[in-house]
N, C-alpha and C positions, 0 to 999 in steps of 0.2 A: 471453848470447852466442847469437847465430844461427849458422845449419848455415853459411853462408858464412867466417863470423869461424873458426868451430871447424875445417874443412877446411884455411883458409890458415893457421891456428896449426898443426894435424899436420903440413901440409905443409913449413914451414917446419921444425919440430923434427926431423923424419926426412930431411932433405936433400934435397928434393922442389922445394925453392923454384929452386935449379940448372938446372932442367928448365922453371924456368917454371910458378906455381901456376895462372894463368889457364886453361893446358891443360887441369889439373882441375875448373877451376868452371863448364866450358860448356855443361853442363846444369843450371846456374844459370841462367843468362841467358836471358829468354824475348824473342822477336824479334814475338810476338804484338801487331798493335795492341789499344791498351784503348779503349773505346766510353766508358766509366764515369766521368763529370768529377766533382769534387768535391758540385757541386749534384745529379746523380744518385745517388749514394751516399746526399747525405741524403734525396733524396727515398726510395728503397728501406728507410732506416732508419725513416720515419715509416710508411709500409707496412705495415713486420714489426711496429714496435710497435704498430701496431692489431691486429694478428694475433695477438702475443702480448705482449698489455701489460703493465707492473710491476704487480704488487702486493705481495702478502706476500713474494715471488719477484722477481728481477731482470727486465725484459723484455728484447725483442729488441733495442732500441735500445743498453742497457747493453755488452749481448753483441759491438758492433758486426756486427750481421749484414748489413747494409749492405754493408760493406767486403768480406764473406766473398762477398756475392750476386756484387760485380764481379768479385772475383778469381776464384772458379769459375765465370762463365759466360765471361771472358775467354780462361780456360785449357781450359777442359772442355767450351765448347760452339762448335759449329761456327756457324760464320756467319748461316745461316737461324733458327739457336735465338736466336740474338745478337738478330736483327733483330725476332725475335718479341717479345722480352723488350724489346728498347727501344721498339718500339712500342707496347708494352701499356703506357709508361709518359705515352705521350702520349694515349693511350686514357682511362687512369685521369685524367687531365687532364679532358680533353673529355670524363667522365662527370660530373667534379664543376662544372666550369662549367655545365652544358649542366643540374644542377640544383638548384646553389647560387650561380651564379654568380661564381664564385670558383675559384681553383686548390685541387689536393687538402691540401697544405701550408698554406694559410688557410682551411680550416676547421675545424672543433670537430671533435674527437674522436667524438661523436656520430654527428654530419655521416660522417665519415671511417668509420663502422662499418656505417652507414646504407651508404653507395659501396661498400664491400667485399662487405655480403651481397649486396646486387642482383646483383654483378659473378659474385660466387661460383656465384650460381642459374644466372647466364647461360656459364658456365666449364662449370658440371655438366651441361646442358643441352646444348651443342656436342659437350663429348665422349662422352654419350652417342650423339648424332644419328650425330657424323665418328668416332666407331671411339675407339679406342686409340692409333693411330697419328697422329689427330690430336690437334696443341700448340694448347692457347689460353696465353695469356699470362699470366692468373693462376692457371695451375693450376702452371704454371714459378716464378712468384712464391714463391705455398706453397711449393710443397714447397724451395726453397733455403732460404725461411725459418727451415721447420723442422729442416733438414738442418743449417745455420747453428748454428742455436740450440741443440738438443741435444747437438753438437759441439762447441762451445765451451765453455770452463773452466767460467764461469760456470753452462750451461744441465745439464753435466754434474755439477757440485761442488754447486750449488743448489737446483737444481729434481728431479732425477734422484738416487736412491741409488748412489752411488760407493764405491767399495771399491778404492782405489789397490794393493793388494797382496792379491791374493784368493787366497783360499785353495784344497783341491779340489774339483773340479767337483762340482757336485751337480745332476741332471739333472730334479729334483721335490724340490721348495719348495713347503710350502703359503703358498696366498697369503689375507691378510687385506684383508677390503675399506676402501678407501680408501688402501691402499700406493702409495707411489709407484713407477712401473719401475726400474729400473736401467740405468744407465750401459754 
């Protein structure tokens, strides 16, 4: 059941529904346009799964981080962040033709790991020169990525130690190498 279905059921049970439930759901409804068409989505999920691929572990792709990238830059980023981020997608295009001749979505995995370091050196390089305050496009990528991923059931329940009901806080934990973080 989603938070919309669960409001209109309370609503409805407490006599709420008299009044009009939609009154309560209108911070539901976002009036945001979305930039993010189904072919963008996949393209961001091939992306993050180069970012963070399956192995022993779920990757990005599993996670739909994709879907997570559009919906929080749709909701969460202003216009100029928007436009950074879709442009970096044509960018990432026109780095993989420009040399593999090819779009980034038809090439090898390889290929696609090969396009992402270059781009990364050239991300870390910009924002060292332009400050902090300047956005390159794949350093936006990243981090929804991972933001995505680690948030997700999946990147939380699988790759991450979870502890769905934890117990008292303990503020010093020894840590053994090779642990993984926690959730």
């Amino acid at each position: 059941m989603n938070r919309r279905e669960l409001i209109r059921t309370i609503s409805i049970l407490t006599g709420a529904a008299f009044l009009g439930a939609d009154l309560f759901l209108v911070a539901c409804k976002s009036d945001r346009a979305t930039y993010f068409d189904k072919n963008t989505i996949s393209f961001l999920d091939e992306v993050a799964e180069t970012i963070i691929p399956k192995t022993n572990t779920p990757g990005a792709k599993e996670a739909e981080t994709g879907k997570f990238i559009a919906l929080y830059a749709t909701n969460c980023y202003n216009d100029t962040e928007q436009k950074i981020l879709l442009d970096g997608i044509i960018k990432l295009n026109e780095a993989s033709n420009s040399k593999y001749s090819k779009d980034f979505l038809e090439i090898t995995g390889t290929e696609k790991q090969e396009i992402l370091t270059i781009i990364d050196g050239e991300a870390k390089k910009y924002n060292e020169l332009m400050g902090q305050d300047a956005i390159h496009y794949f350093t936006l990528i990243k981090q929804l990525t991972l933001l995505g991923f680690f948030t997700s059931e999946l990147g939380a329940t699988q790759v991450l130690r979870y502890n769905p009901i934890p117990g008292k806080y303990e503020g010093c934990i020894p840590y053994k190498k090779g642990e993984t973080a926690w959730a």
